[in-house]
N, C-alpha and C positions, 0 to 999 in steps of 0.2 A: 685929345688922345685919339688915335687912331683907333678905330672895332678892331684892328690885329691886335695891337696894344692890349685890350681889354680884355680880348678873347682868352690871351695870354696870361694877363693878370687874373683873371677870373680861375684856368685852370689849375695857375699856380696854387693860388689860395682855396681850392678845393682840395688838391692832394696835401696840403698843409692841414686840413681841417681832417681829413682819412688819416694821415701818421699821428696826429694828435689823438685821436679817438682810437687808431691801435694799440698806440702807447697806455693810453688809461686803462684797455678791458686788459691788456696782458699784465699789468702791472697789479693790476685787481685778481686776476687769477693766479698769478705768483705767492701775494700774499697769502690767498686761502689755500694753499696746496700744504698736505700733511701725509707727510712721507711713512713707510710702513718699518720695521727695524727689527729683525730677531733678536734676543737675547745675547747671542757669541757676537751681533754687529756693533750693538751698544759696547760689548766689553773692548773689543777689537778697534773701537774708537772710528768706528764707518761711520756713526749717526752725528748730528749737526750738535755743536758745542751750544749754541744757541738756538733758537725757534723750537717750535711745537713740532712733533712729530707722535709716531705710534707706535707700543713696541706689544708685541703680542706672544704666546707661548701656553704653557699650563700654569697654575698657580702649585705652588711646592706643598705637598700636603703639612700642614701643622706648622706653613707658617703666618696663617694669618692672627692678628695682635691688635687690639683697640689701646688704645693710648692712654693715658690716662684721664683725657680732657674728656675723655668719651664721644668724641668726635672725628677723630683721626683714626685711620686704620693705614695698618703698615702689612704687607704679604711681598710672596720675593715670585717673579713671573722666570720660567725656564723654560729653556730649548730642548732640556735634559743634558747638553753640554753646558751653557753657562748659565748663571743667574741673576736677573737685576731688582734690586731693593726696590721698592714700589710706598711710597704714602700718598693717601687720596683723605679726602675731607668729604663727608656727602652720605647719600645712601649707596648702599650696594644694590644692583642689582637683583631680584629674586631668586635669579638662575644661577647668581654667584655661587660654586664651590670649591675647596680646595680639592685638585688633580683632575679639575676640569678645564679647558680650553677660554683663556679670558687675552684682549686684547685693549690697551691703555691706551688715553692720550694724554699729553703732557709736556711737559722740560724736564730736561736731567738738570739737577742741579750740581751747584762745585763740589759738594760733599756725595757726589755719585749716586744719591738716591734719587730716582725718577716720583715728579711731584706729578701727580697724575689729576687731571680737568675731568677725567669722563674716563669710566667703567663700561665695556662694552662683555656681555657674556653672550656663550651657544642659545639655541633658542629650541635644543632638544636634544638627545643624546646620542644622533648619529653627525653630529655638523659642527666643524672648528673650520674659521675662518681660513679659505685656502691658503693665504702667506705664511697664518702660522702653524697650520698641517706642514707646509712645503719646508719652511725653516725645522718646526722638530725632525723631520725625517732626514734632511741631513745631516744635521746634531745627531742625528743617530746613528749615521753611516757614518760618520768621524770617529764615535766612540767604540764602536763595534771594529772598525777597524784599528781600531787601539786594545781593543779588551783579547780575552782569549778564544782561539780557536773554537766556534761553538756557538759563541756568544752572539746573539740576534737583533739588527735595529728592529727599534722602535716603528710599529707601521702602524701610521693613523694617517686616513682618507675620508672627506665627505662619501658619506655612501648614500645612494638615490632610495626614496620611499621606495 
């Protein structure tokens, strides 16, 4: 075989060894990507029928519920415009409360209630994760421009120390 030959074959199978190794790390980072989902997006059927994703908002006051196995907890996560059924298995968080700022990860299952892997809460009382401050604030300008003349969204912001 000719060194052009070689030279040739050599590059070839270098940039075969570079698209193979592209292929695995993005295939690898596709998998762990967990998308973020407001409550009106879940209802409105935006969020993935299958995989893991995240849906975040306030938790509805009075409705969190232990099961009766005493191990399951069921509460319903809102935008203030809609709401998605929530059951988790596990501890709660400390900082868990109802009408405070909590943000899920999980699958929706076919029976519409979001099976939730991990409980994420504020970590003090001026801070709700920015996606889901940004989603209730539009939940809010939806509803206020629905409600009556007067009536005022909802305004919640991370505010700085």
């Amino acid at each position: 075989m000719s060194p052009r030959k070689r030279r040739a074959l050599a590059i070839a199978g270098g940039l075969g060894l570079l698209v193979l190794a592209t292929a695995l790390v993005l295939n690898a980072l596709q998998s762990n990507l967990v998308f973020f989902f407001s409550p009106s997006q879940v209802v409105a059927k935006e969020a993935p029928h299958s995989g893991s994703f995240r849906v975040g908002g306030l938790v509805e006051q009075g409705s969190l519920r232990r099961e009766a196995d005493g191990i399951t907890l069921r509460f319903i996560v809102t935008d203030t415009a809609h709401t998605v059924p929530v059951a988790y298995q596990g501890l709660l968080p400390d900082l868990f409360r109802e009408g405070k700022g909590v943000v899920v990860a999980g699958k929706l299952g076919p029976d519409g209630v979001f099976r939730a892997t991990e409980v994420l809460a504020k970590h003090d009382e001026n801070y709700m994760p920015p996606e889901a401050a940004d989603a209730i604030k539009r939940a809010g300008r939806n509803a206020s421009a629905d409600a009556t003349p007067g009536a005022s969204a909802l305004n919640l912001r991370p505010e700085a120390r």
